[in-house]
C-alpha positions in Angstrom: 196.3 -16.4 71.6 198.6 -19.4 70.8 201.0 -20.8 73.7 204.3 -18.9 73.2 207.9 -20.6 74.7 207.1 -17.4 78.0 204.0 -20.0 78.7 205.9 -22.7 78.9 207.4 -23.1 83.0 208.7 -26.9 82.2 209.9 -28.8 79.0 211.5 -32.1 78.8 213.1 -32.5 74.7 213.9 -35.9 73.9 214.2 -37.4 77.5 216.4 -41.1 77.2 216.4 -43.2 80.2 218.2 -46.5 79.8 218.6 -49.0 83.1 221.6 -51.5 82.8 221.8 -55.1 84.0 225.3 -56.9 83.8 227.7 -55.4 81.1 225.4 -55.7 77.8 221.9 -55.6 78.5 220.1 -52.4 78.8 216.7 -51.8 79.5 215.3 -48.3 78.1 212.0 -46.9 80.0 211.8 -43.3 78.2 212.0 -43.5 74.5 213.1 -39.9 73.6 210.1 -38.2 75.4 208.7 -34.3 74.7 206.9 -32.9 77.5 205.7 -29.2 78.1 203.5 -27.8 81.0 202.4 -24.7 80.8 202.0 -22.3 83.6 199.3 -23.1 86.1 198.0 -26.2 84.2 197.5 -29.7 85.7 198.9 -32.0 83.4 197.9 -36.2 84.3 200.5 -39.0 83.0 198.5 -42.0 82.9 200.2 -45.6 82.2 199.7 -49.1 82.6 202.9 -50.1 86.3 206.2 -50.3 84.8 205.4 -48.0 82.1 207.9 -45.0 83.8 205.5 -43.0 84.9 207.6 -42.6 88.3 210.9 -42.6 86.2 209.7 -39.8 84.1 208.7 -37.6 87.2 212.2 -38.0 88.9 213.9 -37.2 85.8 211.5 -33.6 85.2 212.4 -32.7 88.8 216.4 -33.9 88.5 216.4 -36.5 91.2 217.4 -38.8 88.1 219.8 -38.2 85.7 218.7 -38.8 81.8 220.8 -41.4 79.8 219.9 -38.3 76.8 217.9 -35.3 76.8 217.4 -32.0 78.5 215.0 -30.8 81.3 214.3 -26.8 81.2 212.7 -25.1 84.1 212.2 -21.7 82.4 215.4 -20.8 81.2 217.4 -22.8 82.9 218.3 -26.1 82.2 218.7 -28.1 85.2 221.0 -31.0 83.9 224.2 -28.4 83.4 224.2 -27.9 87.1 226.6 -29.5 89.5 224.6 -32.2 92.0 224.9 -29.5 94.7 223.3 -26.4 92.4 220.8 -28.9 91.0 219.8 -29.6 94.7 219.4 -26.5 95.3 217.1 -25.5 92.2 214.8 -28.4 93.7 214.8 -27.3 97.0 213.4 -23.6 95.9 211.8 -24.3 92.4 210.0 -27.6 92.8 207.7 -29.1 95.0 207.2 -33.1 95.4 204.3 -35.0 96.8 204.3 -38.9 96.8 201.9 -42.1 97.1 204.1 -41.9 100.8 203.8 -39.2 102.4 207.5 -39.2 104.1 206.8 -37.2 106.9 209.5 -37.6 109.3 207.9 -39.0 112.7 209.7 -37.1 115.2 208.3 -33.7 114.1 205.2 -32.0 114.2 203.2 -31.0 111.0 204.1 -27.4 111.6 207.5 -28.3 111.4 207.3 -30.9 108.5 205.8 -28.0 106.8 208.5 -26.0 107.9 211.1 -28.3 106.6 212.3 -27.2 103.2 212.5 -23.6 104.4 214.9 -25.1 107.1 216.9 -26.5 104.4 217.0 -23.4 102.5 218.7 -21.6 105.3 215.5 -20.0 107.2 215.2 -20.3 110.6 211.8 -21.8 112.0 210.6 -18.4 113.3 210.6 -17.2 109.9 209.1 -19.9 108.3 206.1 -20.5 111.0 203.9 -18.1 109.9 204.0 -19.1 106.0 203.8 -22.7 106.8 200.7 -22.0 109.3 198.5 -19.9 106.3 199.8 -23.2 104.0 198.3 -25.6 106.8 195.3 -23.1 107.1 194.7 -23.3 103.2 194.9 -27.6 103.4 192.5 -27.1 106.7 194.7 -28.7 109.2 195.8 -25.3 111.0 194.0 -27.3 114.4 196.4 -30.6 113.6 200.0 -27.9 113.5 201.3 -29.0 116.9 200.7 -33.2 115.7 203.1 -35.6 114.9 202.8 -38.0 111.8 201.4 -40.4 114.1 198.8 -38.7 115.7 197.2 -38.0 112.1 194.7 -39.7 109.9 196.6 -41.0 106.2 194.6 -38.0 104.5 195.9 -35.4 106.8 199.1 -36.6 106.5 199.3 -36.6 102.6 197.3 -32.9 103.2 200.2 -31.8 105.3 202.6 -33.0 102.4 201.1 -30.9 99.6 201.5 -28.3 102.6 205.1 -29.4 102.8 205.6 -29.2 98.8 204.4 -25.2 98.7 206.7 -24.2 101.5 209.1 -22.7 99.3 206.1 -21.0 96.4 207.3 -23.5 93.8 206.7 -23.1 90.2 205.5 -26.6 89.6 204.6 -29.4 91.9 205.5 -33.6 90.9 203.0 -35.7 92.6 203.2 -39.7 92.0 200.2 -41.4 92.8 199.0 -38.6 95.9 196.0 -40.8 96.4 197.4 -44.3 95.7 197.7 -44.9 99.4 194.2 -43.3 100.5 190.4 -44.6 100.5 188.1 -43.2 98.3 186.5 -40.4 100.4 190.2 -39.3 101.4 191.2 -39.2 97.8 188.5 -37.0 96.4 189.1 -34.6 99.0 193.0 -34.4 97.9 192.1 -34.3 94.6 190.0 -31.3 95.5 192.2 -29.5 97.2 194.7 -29.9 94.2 192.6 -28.5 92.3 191.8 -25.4 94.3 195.5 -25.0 94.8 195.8 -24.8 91.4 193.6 -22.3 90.7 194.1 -19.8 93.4 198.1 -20.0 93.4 198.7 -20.5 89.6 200.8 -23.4 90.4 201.5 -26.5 87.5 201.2 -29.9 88.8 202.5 -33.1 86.3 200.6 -35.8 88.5 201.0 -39.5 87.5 198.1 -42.0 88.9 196.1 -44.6 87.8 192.7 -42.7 89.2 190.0 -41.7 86.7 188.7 -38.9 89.3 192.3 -37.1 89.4 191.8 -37.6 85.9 188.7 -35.9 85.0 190.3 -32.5 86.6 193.4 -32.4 84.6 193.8 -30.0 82.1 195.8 -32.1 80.0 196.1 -36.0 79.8 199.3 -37.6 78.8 199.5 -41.2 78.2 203.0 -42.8 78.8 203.1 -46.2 75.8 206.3 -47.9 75.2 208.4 -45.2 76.3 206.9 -42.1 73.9 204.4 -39.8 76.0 201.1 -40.0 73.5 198.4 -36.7 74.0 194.8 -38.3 75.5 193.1 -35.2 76.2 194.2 -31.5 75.0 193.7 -28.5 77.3 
């Protein structure tokens, strides 16, 4: 059966993004880029730094505005809504992991988990138990009651990915997830990515340089002068 427009969860159609410096010069990053991910997929953007690998994830999940183009999340396109709406829609639609974890340091995993939920309006009662099985399924349920600090830099990416499910997003952005972690560290993330993937149904658009993370993508993209050119097919 072909992919019909129901399979598609995100699609990015002729995606602009210009950067200006001074009152003339412009400097465009994303040529008029086509994306779709399909529901449950992994799709891996690969690119040599300063290709806008980064700028193209922001722009899928709205934190950047494109200078032309539209961004659909299902049937909604996310550029018509206000900056509050379109906060919103990220809040309870998308997940984001980075190469940084940005946990905040005064909380313990089990809140940091906890945290979009908070934002959405839940109280932490209500969230604990989803953010406990989450922090179960990334096996740091015996880390919950840890700050940031008192964590290795793989459990703290794992409690990010933790973080990013909170609210059962459709799709998950993660730039560089192991850029910041050894080797051993990183394969384990990029296992449990994987697993995530497959037992939740949840698309991930990952960008990263790593040839293991790679290897277990569905689909590879490759980001070249600002046009998103297919490496690998699913």
């Amino acid at each position: 059966m072909g992919v019909t427009r129901k399979h598609i969860l995100l699609r990015g159609e002729n995606i602009w993004k210009e950067y200006h410096s001074g009152r003339t010069m412009s400097l465009p990053v994303l040529k008029g880029v086509d994306i779709e991910v399909r529901r449950g997929e992994i799709v891996v953007i690969i690119g040599p730094s300063g290709s806008g690998k980064s700028t193209l994830l922001h722009v899928l999940g709205g934190l950047d505005t494109p200078s032309q183009g539209n961004v659909w999340v299902g049937d909604e396109d996310i550029f018509t809504l206000d900056e509050e709406r379109r906060a919103r829609f990220r809040n309870r639609s998308l997940g984001f992991v980075f190469q940084f974890h940005h946990l905040l340091p005064e909380f313990t995993a089990l809140e940091n988990v906890c945290m979009p939920a908070l934002i959405k309006g839940e109280s932490l009662r209500d969230a604990q138990p989803r953010a406990e099985t989450l922090l179960r399924d990334v096996d740091l349920l015996q880390r919950m009651h840890h700050k940031p600090n008192e964590l290795s830099g793989g459990e703290q990416q794992r409690v990010a990915v933790a973080r990013a499910l909170m609210n059962d997003p459709q799709f998950v952005l993660a730039d560089e997830p192991s850029g910041n972690l050894d080797e051993e560290n990183g394969l384990q993330l990029h296992r449990l990515l994987t697993r995530l993937s497959e037992e939740y149904g949840i698309s991930f658009v990952i960008a990263t340089h790593n040839p293991d993370l790679t290897k277990r993508a569905g689909r590879v993209l490759r980001l070249q002068d600002g046009k998103v050119v297919p490496v690998r097919h699913g």
